[in-house]
Kinemage of the C-alpha trace (Angstrom):
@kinemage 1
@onewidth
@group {chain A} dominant
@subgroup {mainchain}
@vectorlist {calphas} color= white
{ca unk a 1} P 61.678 72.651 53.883
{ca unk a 2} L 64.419 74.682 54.599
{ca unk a 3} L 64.627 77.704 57.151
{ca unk a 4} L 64.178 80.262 54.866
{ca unk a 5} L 61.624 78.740 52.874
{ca unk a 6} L 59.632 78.189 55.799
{ca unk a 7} L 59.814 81.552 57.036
{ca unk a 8} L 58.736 82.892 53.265
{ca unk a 9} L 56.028 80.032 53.262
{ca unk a 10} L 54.656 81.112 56.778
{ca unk a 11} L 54.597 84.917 56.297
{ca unk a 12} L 52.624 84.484 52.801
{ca unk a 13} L 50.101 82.349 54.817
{ca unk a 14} L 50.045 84.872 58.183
{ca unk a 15} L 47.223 87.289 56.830
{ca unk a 16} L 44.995 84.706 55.095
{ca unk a 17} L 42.097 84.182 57.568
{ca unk a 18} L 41.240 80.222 56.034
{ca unk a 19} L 44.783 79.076 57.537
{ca unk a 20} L 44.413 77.911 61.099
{ca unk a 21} L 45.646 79.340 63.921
{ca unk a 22} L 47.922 76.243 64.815
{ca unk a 23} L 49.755 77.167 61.582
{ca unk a 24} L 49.815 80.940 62.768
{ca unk a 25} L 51.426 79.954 66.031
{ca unk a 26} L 53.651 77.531 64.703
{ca unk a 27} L 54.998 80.510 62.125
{ca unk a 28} L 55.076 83.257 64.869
{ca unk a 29} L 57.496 80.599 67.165
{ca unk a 30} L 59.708 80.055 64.398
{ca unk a 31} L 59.555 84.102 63.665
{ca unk a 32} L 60.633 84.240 67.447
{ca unk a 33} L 63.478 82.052 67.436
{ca unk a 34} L 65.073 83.232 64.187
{ca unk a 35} L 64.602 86.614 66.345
{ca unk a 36} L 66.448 85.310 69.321
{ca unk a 37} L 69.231 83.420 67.170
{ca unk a 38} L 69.951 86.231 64.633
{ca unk a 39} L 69.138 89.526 66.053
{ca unk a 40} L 66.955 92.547 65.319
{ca unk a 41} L 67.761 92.424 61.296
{ca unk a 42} L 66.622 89.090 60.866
{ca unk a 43} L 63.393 89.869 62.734
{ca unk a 44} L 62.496 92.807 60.459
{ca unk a 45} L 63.009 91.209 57.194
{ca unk a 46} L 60.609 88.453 58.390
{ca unk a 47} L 58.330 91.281 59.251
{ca unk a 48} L 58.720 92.110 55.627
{ca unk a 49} L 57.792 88.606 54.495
{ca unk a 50} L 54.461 88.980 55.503
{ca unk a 51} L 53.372 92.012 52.816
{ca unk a 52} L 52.953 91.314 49.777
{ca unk a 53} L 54.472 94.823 48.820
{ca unk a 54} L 57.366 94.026 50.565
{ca unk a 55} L 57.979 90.350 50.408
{ca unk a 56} L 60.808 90.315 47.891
{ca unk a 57} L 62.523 93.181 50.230
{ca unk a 58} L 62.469 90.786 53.035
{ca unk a 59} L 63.330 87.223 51.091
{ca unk a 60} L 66.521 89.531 49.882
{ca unk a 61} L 67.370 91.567 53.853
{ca unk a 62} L 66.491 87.378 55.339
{ca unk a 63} L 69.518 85.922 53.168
{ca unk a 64} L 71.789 88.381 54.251
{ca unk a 65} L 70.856 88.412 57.985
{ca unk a 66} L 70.881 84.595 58.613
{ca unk a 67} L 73.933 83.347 57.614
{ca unk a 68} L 74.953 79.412 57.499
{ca unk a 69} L 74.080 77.446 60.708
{ca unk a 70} L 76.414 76.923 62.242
{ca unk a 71} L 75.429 73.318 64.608
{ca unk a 72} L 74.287 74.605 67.393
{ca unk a 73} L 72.164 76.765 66.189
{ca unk a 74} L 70.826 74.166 63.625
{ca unk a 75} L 70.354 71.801 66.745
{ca unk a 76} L 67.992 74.179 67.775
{ca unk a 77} L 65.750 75.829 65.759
{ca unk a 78} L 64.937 72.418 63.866
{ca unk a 79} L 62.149 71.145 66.473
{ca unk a 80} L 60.658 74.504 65.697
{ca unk a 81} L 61.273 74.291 62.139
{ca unk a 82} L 59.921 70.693 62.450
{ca unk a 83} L 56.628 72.245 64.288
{ca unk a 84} L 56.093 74.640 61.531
{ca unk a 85} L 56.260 71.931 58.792
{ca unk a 86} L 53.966 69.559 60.672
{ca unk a 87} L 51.235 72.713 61.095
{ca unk a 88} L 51.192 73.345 57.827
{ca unk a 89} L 51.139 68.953 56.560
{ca unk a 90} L 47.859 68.935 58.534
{ca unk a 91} L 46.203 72.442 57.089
{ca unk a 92} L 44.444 71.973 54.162
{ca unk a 93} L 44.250 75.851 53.813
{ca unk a 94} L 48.122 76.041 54.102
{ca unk a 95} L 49.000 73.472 51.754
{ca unk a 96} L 46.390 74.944 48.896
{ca unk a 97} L 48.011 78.109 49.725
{ca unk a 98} L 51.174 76.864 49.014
{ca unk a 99} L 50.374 74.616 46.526
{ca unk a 100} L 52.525 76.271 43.792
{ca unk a 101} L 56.058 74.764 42.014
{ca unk a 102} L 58.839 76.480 44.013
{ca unk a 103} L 62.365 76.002 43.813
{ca unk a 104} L 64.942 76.646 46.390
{ca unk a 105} L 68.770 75.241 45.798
{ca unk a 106} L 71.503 75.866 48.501
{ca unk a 107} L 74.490 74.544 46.058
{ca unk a 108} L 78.336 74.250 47.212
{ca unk a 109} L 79.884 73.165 44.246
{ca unk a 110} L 83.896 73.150 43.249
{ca unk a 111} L 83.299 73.064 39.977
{ca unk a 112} L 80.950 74.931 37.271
{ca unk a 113} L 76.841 74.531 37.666
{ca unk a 114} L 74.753 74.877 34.774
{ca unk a 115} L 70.871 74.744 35.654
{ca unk a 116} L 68.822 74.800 32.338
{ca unk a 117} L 65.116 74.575 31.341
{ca unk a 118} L 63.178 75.232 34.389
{ca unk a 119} L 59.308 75.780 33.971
{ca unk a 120} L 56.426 76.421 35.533
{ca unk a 121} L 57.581 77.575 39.336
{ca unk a 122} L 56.420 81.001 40.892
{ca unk a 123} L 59.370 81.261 42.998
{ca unk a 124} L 62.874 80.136 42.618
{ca unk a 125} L 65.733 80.885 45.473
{ca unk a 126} L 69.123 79.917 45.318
{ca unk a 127} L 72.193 80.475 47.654
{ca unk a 128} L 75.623 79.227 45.613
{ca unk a 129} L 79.175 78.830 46.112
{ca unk a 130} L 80.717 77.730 43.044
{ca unk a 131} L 84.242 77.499 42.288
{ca unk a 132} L 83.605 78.141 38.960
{ca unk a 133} L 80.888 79.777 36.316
{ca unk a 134} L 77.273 80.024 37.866
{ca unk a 135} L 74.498 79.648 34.702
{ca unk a 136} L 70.671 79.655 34.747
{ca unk a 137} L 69.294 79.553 31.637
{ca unk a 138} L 65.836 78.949 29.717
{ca unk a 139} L 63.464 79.804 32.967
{ca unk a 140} L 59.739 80.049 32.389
{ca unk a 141} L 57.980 81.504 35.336
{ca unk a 142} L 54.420 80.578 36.164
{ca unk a 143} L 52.913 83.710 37.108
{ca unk a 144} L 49.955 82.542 38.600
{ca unk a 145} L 46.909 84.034 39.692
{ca unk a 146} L 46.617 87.984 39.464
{ca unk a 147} L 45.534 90.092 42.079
{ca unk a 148} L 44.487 92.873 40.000
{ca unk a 149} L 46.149 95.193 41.675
């Protein structure tokens, strides 16, 4: 689970009322420290993350405000990170709430990257550098349930 997956994981699971509050606290202490380590924008587009309304807002504001670790800073956030995964292995209200095909790529590449004939996944993010041509072709979302709304 990367960082940013795990922050777009934990605020899609912060307002469901079945997830326990271990999960909740494990989430919030990540939300803290990507707070402390990135500054005020990075803390509002993980504010965003957990409305619906304004989830993709915040996946798109969270890429731009946390840029790549640099050591340090991967050295440590990751027993937080690690806290958050483990909180989420052990609830069974989590893991059916995330219990959907999702994608996330972080590709360096010096060269072209083709990525062809992906199905079935509700959520797909991908951070590139490519020397060359980026393509993503034939994608079939799963749409999942509807809210209705």
């Amino acid at each position: 689970m990367t960082l940013s997956s795990a922050l777009v994981a934990g605020g899609a699971l912060i307002a469901d009322a079945t997830v326990k509050e271990m999960t909740k606290d494990a989430y919030q202490a990540l939300k803290g420290k990507v707070g402390d380590l990135f500054g005020r924008r990075a803390a509002k587009a993980t504010d965003k993350l957990e409305v619906a309304e304004t989830r993709e807002e915040g996946k798109a504001e969270l890429a731009l405000a946390i840029p790549d670790l640099r050591p340090d800073e991967a050295d440590e956030i990751r027993p937080v990170l690690q806290q958050v995964r483990e909180a989420m292995r052990e609830d069974e209200a989590a893991r059916q709430g995330l219990a959907h095909a999702r994608i996330a790529l972080d590709l360096d590449v010096g060269g072209d990257v083709l990525i062809d004939n992906v199905e079935n996944t509700r959520e797909i993010g991908i951070r590139s550098r490519s020397q060359g041509d980026f393509t993503f072709t034939n994608v079939k979302m799963d749409p999942g349930s509807r809210s209705g709304n």
